[in-house]
gemmi code that builds the backbone of each chain (N, CA, C; Angstrom):
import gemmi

chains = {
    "A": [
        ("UNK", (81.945, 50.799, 98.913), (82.651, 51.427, 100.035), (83.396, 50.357, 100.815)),
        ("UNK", (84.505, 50.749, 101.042), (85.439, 50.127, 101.609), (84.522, 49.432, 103.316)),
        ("UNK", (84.665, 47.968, 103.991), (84.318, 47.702, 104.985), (84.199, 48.222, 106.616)),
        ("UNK", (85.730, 48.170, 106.349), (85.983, 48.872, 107.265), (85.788, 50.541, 107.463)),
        ("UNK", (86.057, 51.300, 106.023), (85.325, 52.275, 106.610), (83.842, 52.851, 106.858)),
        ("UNK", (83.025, 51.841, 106.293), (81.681, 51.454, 106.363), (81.611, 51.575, 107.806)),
        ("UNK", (82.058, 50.782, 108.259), (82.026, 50.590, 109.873), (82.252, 51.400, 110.772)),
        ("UNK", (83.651, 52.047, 110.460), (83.801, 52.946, 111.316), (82.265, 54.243, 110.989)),
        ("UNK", (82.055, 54.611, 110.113), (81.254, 55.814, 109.872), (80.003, 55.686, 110.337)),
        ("UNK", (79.172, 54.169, 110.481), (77.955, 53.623, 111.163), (78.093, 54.155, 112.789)),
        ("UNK", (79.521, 53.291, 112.927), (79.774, 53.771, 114.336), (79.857, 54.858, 115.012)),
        ("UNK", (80.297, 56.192, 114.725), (80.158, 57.568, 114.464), (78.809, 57.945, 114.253)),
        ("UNK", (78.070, 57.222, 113.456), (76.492, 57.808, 113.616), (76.010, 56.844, 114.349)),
        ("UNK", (76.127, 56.070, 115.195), (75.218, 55.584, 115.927), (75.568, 56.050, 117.584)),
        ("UNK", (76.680, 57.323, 117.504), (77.046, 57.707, 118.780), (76.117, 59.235, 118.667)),
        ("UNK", (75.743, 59.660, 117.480), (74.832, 60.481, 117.099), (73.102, 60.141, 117.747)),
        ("UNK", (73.067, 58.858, 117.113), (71.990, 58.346, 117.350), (71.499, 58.551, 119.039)),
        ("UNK", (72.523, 58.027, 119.418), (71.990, 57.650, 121.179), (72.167, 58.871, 121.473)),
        ("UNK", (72.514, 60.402, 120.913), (71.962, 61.548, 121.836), (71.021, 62.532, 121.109)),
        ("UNK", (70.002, 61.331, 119.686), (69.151, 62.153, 119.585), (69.165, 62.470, 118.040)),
        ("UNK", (69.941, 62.360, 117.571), (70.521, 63.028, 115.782), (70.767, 62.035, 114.632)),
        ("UNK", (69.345, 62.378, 114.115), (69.961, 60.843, 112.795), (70.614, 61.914, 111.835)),
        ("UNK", (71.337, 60.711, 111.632), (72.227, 60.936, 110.391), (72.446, 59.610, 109.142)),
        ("UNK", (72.412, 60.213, 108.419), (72.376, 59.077, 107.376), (73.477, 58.519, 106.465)),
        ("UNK", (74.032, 57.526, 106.488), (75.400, 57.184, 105.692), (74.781, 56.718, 104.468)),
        ("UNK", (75.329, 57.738, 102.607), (75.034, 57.474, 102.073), (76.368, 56.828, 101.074)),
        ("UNK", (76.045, 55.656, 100.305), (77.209, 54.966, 99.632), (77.647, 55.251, 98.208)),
        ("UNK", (76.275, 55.854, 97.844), (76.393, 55.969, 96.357), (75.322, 57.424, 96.121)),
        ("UNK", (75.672, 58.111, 94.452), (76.753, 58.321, 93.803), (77.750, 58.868, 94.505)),
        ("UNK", (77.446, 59.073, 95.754), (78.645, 60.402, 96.080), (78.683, 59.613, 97.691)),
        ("UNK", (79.607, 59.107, 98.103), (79.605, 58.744, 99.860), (79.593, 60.171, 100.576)),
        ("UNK", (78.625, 60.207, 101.284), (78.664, 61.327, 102.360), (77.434, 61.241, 103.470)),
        ("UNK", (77.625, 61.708, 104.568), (76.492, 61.898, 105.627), (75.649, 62.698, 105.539)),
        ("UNK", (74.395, 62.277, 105.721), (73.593, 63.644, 105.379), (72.861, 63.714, 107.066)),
        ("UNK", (72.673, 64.804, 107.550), (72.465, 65.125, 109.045), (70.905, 65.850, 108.434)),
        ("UNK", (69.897, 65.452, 109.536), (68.448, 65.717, 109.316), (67.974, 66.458, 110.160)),
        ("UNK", (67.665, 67.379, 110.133), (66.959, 68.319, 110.644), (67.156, 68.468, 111.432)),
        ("UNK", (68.612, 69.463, 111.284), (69.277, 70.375, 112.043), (69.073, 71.512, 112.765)),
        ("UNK", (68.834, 72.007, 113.542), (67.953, 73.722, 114.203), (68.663, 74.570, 113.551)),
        ("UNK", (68.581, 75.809, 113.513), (68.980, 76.783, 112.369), (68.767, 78.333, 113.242)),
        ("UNK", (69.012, 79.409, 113.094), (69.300, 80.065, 113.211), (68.180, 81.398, 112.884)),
        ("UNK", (67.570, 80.653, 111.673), (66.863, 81.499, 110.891), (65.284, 81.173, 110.293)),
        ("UNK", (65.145, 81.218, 109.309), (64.009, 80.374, 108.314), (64.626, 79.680, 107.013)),
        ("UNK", (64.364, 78.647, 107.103), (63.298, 77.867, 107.937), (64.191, 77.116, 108.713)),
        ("UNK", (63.661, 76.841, 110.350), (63.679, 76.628, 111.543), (64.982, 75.293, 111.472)),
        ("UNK", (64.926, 74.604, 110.538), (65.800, 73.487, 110.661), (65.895, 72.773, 109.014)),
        ("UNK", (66.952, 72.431, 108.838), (66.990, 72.275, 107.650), (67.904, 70.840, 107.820)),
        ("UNK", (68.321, 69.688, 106.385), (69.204, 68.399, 106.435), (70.431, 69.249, 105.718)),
        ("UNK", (71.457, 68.408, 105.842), (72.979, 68.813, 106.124), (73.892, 67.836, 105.666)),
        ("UNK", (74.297, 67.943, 104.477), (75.383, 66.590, 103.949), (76.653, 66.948, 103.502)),
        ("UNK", (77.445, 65.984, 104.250), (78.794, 66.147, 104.501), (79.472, 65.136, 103.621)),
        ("UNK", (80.189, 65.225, 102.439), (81.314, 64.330, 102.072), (82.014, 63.531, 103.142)),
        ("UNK", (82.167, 62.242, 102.675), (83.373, 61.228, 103.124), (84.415, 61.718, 102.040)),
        ("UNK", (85.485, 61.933, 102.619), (86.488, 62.347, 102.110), (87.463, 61.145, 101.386)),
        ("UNK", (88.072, 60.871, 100.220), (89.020, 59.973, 100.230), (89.948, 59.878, 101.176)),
        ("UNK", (90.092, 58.918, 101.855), (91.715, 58.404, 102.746), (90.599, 58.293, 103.908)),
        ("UNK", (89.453, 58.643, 103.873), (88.970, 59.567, 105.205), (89.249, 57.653, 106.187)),
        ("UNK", (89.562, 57.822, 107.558), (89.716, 58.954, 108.638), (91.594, 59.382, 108.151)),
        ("UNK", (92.220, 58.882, 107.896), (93.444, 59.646, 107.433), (93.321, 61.218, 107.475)),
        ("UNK", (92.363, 61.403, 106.642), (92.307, 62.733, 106.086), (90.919, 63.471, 106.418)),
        ("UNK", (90.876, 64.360, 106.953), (89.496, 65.210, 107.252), (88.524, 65.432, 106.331)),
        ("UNK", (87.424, 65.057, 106.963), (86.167, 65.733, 106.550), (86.474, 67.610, 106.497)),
        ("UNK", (85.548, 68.031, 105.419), (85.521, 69.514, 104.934), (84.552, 69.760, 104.276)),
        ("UNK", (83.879, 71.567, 104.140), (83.294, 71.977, 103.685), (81.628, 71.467, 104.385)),
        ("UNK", (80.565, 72.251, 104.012), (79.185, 71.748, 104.536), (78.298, 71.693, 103.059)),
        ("UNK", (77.191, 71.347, 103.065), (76.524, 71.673, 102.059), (74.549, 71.445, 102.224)),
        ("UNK", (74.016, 72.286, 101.684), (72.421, 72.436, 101.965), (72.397, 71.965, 100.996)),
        ("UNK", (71.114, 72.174, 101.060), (69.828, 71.215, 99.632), (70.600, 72.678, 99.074)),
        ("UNK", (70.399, 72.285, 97.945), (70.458, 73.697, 96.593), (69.581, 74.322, 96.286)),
        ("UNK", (69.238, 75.550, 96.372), (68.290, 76.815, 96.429), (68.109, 76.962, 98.432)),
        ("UNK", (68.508, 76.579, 98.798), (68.110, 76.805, 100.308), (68.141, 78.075, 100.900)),
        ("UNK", (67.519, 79.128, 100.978), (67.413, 80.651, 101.556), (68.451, 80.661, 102.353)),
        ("UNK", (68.967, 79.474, 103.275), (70.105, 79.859, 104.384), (71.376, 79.885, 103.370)),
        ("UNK", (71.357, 79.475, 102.076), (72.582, 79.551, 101.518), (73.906, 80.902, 101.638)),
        ("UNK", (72.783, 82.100, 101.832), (73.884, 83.261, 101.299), (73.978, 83.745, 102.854)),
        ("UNK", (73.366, 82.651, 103.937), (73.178, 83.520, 105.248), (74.711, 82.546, 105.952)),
        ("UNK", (75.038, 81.795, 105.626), (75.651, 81.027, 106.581), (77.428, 81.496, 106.047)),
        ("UNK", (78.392, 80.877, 106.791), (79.531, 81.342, 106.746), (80.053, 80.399, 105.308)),
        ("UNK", (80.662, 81.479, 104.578), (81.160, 80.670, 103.074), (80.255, 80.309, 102.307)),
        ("UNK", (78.922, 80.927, 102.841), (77.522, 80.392, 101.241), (77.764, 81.039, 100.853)),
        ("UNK", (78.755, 82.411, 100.558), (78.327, 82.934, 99.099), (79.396, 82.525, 98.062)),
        ("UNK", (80.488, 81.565, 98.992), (81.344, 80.915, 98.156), (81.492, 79.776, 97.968)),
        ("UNK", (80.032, 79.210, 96.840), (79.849, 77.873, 96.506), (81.196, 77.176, 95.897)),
        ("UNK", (81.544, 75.934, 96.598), (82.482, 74.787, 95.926), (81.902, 73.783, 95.553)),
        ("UNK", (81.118, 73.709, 94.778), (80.349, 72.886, 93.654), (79.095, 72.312, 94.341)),
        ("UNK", (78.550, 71.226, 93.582), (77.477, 71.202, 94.045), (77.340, 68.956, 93.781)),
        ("UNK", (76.262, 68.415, 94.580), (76.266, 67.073, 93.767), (75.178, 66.483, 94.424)),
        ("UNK", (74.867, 65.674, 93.936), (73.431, 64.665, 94.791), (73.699, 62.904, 95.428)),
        ("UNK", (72.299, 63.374, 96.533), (72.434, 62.107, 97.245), (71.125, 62.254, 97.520)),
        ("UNK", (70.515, 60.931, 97.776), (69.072, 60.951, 98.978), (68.144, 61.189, 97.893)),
        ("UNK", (68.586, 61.852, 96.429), (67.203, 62.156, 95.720), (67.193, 63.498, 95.762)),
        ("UNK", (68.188, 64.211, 96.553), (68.299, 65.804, 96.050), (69.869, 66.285, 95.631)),
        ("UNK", (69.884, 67.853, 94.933), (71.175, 68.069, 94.993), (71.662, 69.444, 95.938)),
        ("UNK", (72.578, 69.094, 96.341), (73.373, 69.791, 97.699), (74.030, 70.983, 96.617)),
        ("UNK", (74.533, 72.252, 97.625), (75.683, 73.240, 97.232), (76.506, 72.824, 98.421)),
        ("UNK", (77.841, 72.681, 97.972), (78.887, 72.922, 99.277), (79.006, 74.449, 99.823)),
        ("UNK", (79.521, 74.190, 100.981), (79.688, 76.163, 101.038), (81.096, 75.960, 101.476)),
        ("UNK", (81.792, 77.063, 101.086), (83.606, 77.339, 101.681), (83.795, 77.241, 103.547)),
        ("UNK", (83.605, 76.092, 103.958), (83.453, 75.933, 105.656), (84.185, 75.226, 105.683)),
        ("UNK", (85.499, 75.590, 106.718), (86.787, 74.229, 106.859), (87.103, 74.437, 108.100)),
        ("UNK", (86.054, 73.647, 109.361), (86.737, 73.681, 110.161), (87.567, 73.202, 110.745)),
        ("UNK", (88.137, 71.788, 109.975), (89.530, 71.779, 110.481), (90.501, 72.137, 110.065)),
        ("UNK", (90.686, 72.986, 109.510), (91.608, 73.811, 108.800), (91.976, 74.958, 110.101)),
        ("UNK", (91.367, 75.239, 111.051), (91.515, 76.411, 112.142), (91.980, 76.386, 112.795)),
        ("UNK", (92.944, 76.754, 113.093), (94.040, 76.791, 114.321), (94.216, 75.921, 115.615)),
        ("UNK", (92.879, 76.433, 116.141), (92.427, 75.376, 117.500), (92.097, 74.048, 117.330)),
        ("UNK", (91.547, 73.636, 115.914), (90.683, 72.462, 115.592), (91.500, 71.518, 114.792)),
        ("UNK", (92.896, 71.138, 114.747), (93.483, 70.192, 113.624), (92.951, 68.799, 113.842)),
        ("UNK", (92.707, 68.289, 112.833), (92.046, 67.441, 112.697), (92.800, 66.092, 113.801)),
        ("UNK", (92.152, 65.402, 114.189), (92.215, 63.817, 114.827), (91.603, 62.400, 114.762)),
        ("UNK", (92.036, 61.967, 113.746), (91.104, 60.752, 113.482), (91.073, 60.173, 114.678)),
        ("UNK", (91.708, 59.854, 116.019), (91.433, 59.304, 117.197), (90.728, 60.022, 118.340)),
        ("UNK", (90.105, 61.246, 117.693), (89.047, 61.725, 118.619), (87.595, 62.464, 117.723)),
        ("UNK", (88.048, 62.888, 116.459), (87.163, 63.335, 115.969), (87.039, 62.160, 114.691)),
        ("UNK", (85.631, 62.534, 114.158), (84.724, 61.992, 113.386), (83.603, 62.867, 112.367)),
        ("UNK", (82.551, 61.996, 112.155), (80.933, 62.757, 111.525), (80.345, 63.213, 112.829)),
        ("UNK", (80.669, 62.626, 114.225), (79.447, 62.417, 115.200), (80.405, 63.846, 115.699)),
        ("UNK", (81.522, 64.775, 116.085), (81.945, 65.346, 116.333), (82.214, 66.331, 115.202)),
        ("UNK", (81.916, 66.367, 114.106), (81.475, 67.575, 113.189), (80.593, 67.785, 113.417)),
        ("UNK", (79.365, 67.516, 113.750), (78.108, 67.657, 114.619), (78.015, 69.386, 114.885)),
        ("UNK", (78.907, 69.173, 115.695), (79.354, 70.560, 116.626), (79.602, 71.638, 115.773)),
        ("UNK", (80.383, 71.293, 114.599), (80.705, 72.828, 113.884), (79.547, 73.011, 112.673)),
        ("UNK", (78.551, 71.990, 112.875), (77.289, 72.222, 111.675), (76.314, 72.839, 112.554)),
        ("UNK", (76.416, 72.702, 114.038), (75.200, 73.073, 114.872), (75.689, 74.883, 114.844)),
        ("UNK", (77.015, 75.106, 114.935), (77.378, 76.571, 115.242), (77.134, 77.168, 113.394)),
        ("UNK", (77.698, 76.598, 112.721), (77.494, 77.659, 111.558), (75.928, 77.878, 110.949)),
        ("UNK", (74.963, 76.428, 111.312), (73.655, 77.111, 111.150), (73.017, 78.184, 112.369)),
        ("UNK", (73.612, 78.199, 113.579), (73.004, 78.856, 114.163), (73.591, 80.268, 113.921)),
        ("UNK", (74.906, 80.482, 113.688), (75.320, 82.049, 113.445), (75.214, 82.336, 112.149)),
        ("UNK", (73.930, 83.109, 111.798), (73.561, 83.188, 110.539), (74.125, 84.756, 109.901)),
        ("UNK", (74.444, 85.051, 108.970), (75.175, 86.407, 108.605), (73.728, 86.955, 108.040)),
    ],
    "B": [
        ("UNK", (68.279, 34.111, 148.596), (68.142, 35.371, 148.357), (68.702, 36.089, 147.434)),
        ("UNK", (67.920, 36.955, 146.199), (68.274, 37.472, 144.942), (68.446, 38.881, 145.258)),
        ("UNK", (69.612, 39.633, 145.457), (69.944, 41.416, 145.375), (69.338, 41.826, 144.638)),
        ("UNK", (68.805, 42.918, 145.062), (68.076, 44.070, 144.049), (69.311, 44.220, 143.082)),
        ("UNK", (68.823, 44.310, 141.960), (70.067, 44.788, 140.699), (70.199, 46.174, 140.823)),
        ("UNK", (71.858, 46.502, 140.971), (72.224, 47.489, 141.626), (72.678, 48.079, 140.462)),
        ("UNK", (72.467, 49.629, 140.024), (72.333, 49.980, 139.037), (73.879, 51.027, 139.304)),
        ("UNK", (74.679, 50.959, 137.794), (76.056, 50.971, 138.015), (76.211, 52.200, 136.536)),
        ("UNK", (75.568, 53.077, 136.306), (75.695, 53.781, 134.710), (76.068, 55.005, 135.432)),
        ("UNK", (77.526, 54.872, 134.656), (78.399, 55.771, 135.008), (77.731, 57.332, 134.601)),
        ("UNK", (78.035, 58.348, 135.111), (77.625, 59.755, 135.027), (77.791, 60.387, 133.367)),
        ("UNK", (76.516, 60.684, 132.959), (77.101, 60.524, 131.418), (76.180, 62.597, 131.420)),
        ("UNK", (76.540, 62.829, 130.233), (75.914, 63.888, 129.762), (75.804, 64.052, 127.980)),
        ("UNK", (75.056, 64.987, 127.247), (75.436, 64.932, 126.030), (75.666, 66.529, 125.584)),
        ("UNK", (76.602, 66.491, 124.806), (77.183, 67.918, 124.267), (76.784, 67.855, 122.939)),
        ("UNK", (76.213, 68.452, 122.523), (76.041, 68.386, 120.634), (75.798, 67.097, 120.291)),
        ("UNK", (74.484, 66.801, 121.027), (74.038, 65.293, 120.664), (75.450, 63.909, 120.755)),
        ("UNK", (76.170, 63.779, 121.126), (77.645, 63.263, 121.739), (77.525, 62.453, 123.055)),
        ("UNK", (77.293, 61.455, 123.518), (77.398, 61.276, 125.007), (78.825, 61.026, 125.637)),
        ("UNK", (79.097, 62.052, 126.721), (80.195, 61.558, 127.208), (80.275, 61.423, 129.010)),
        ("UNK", (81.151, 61.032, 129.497), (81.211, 60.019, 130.735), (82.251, 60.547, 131.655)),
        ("UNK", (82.383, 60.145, 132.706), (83.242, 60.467, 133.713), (85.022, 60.393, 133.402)),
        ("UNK", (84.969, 59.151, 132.271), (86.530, 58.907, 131.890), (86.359, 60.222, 130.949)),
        ("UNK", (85.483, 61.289, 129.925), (85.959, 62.362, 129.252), (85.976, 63.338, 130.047)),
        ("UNK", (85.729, 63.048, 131.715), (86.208, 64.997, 132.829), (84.536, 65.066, 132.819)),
        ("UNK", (83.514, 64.228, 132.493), (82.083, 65.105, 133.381), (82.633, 64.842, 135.100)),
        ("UNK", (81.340, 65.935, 135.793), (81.640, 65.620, 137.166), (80.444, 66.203, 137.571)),
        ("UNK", (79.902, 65.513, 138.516), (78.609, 66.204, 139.253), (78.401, 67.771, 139.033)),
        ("UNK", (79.457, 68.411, 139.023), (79.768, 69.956, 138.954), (80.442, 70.609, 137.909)),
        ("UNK", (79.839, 71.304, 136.835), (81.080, 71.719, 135.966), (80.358, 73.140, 135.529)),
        ("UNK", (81.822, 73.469, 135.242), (81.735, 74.903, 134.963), (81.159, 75.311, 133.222)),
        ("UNK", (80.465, 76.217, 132.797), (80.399, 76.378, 131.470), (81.360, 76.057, 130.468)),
        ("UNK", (82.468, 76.242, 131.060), (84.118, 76.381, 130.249), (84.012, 74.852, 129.881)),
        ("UNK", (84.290, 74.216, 130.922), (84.465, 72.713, 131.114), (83.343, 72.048, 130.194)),
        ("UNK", (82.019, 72.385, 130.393), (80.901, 71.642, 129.188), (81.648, 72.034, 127.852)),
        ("UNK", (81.648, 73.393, 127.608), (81.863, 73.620, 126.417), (83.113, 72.986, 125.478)),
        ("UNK", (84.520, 72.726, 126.567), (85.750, 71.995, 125.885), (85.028, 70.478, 125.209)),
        ("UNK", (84.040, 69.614, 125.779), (83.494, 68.714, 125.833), (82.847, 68.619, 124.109)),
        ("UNK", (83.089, 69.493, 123.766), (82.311, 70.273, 122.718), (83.513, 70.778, 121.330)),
        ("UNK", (84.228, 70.830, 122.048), (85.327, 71.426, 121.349), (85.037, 73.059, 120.654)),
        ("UNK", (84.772, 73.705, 121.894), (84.313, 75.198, 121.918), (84.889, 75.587, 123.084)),
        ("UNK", (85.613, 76.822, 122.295), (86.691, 77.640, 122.894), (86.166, 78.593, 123.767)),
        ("UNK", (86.159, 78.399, 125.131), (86.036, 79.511, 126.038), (85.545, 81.029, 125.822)),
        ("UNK", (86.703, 80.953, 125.014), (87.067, 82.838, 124.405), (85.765, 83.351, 123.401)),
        ("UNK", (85.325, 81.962, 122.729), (84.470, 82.303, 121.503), (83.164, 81.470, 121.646)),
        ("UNK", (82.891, 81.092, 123.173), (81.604, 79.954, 123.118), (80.619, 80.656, 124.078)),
        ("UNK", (79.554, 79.267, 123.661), (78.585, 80.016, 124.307), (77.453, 78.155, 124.824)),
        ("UNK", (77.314, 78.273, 125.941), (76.286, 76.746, 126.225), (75.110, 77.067, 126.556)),
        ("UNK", (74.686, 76.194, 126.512), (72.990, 76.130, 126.517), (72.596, 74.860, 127.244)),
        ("UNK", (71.935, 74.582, 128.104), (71.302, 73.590, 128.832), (70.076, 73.251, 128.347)),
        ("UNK", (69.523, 72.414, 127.438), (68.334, 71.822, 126.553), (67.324, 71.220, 127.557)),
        ("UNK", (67.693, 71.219, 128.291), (66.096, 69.998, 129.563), (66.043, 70.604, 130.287)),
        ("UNK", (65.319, 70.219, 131.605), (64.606, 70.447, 132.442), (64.544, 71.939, 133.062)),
        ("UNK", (64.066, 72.327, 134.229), (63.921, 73.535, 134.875), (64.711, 74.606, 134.676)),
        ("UNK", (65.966, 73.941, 134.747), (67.205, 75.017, 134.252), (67.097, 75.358, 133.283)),
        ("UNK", (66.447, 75.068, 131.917), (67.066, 75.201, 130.813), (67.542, 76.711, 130.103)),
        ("UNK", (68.799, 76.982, 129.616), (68.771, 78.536, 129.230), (70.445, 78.538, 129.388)),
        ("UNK", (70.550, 79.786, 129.154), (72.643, 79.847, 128.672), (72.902, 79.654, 130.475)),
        ("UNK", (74.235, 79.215, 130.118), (74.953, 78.853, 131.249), (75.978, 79.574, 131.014)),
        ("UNK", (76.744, 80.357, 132.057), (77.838, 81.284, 131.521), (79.402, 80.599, 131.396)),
        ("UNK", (80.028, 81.306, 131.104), (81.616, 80.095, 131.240), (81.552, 79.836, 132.321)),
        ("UNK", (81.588, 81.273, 133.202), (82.303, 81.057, 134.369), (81.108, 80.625, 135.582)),
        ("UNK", (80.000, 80.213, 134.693), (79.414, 79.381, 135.708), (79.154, 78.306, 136.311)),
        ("UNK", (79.216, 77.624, 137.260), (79.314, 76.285, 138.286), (77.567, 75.369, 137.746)),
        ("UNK", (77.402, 74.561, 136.996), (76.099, 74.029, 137.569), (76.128, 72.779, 137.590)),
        ("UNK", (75.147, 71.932, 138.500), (74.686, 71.063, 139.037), (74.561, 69.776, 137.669)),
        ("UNK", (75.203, 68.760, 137.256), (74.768, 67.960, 136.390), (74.260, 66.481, 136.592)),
        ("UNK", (73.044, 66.443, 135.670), (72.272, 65.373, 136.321), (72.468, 64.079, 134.692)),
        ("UNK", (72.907, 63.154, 135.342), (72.447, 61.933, 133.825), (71.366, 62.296, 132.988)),
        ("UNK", (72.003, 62.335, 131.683), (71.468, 62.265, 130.781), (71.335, 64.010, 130.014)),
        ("UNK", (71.414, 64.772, 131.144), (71.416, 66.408, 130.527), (71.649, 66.020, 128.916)),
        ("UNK", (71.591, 66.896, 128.561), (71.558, 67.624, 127.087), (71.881, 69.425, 127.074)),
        ("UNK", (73.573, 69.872, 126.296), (73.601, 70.850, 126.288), (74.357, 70.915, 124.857)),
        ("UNK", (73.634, 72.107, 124.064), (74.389, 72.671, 122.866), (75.534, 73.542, 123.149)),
        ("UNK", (76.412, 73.432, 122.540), (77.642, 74.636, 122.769), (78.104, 75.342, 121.541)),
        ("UNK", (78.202, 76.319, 121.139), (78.326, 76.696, 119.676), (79.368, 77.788, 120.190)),
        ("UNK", (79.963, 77.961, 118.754), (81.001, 79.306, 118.755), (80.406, 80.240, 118.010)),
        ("UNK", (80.398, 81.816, 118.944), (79.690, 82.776, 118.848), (80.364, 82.965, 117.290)),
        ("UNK", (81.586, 83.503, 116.959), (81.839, 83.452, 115.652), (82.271, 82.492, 114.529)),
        ("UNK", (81.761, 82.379, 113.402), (81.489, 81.229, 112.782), (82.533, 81.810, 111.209)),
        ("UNK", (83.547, 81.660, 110.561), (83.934, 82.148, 109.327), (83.574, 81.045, 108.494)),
        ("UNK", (83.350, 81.508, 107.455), (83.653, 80.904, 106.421), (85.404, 81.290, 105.700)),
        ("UNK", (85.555, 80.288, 104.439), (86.988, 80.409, 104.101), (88.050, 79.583, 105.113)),
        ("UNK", (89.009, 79.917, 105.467), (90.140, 79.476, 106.063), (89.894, 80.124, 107.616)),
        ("UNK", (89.126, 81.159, 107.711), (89.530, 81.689, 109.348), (88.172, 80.913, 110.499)),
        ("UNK", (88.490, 81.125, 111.404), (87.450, 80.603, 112.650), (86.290, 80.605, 112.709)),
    ],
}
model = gemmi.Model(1)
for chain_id, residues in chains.items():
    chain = gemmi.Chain(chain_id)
    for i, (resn, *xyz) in enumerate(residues, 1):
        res = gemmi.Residue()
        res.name, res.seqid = resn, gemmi.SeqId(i, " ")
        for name, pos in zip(("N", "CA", "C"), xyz):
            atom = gemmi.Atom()
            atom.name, atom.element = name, gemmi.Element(name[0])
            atom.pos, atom.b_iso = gemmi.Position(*pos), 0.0
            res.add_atom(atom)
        chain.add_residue(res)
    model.add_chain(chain)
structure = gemmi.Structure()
structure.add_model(model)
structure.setup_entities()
């Protein structure tokens, strides 16, 4: 992984850190954040949460969410029933689900204000509004 | 003679685990609306929550409350899409 964006993405989770939320920067096979035990909406009560680093990323937005694979919240959350593949990190393997929130009108992406530590926000709302 | 060390930490709060400060618009006083932008949750479609002390429980948009260092509040959007929409 590139240095600098090593850095920046530590930095982003360590603004996580100081209000409470580990998150984990993983480098290999697949670079992505995985967010730990998240509150939820449903059963079970809180579940971990891994997010792709995107190529170009911060250029280019972070997208999509993804659970452990078999996770009961899969078909409950917004876009689980429309898996976009699946891959591993940490020692487990994830499903993505169809979730783009910067793709939404209000939310275009900003690498000079948003980040992992400010996707935060749209992983805390789609586990809590469970379908 | 040594001054008591005069303690200078600017007014902070946290939104979705996030800390932010007087230079991002906190203020002793803010309205639900105002936490929730902090958040990047839309008025029209949000909803806050105050996580600590005595208060803790929804805060409405259009309500005024009291903020103390260090609070902790979740803000989520009531509707959540999957796909391309909100």
């Amino acid at each position: 992984m590139d240095a600098n964006l090593k850095l920046r993405v530590q930095r982003e989770l360590r603004l996580l850190s100081e209000g409470g939320c580990e998150a984990v920067l993983v480098e290999e096979p697949v670079a992505c954040v995985v967010y730990k035990a998240l509150a939820t909406g449903g059963d079970p009560a809180s579940t971990d949460v891994a997010v792709k680093i995107p190529d170009g990323y911060p250029a280019s937005a972070m997208d999509l969410a993804a659970l452990p694979s078999g996770s009961p919240l899969q078909g409950r959350v917004a876009g689980g029933t429309n898996p976009q593949g699946t891959f591993s990190a940490l020692g487990s393997d994830w499903t993505l689900s169809s979730y783009h929130p910067h793709q939404w009108p209000d939310n275009a992406w900003d690498p000079n204000r948003h980040g992992f530590h400010t996707y935060l926000t749209h992983l805390i709302s789609w586990l809590k509004r469970l379908n | 003679m040594n001054k008591p060390e005069e303690k200078n930490e600017k007014l902070h709060i946290f939104v979705n685990r996030v800390k932010y400060d007087e230079a991002d618009g906190v203020t002793k006083r803010m309205t639900g609306t105002q936490i929730a932008a902090l958040g990047n949750v839309p008025a029209d479609n949000g909803e806050v929550e105050r996580e600590n002390g005595p208060d803790k429980g929804p805060i409405a948009m259009t309500q005024t409350v009291e903020v103390k260092n260090g609070d902790h509040f979740i803000a989520t959007r009531l509707t959540v899409d999957g796909g391309h929409g909100r």
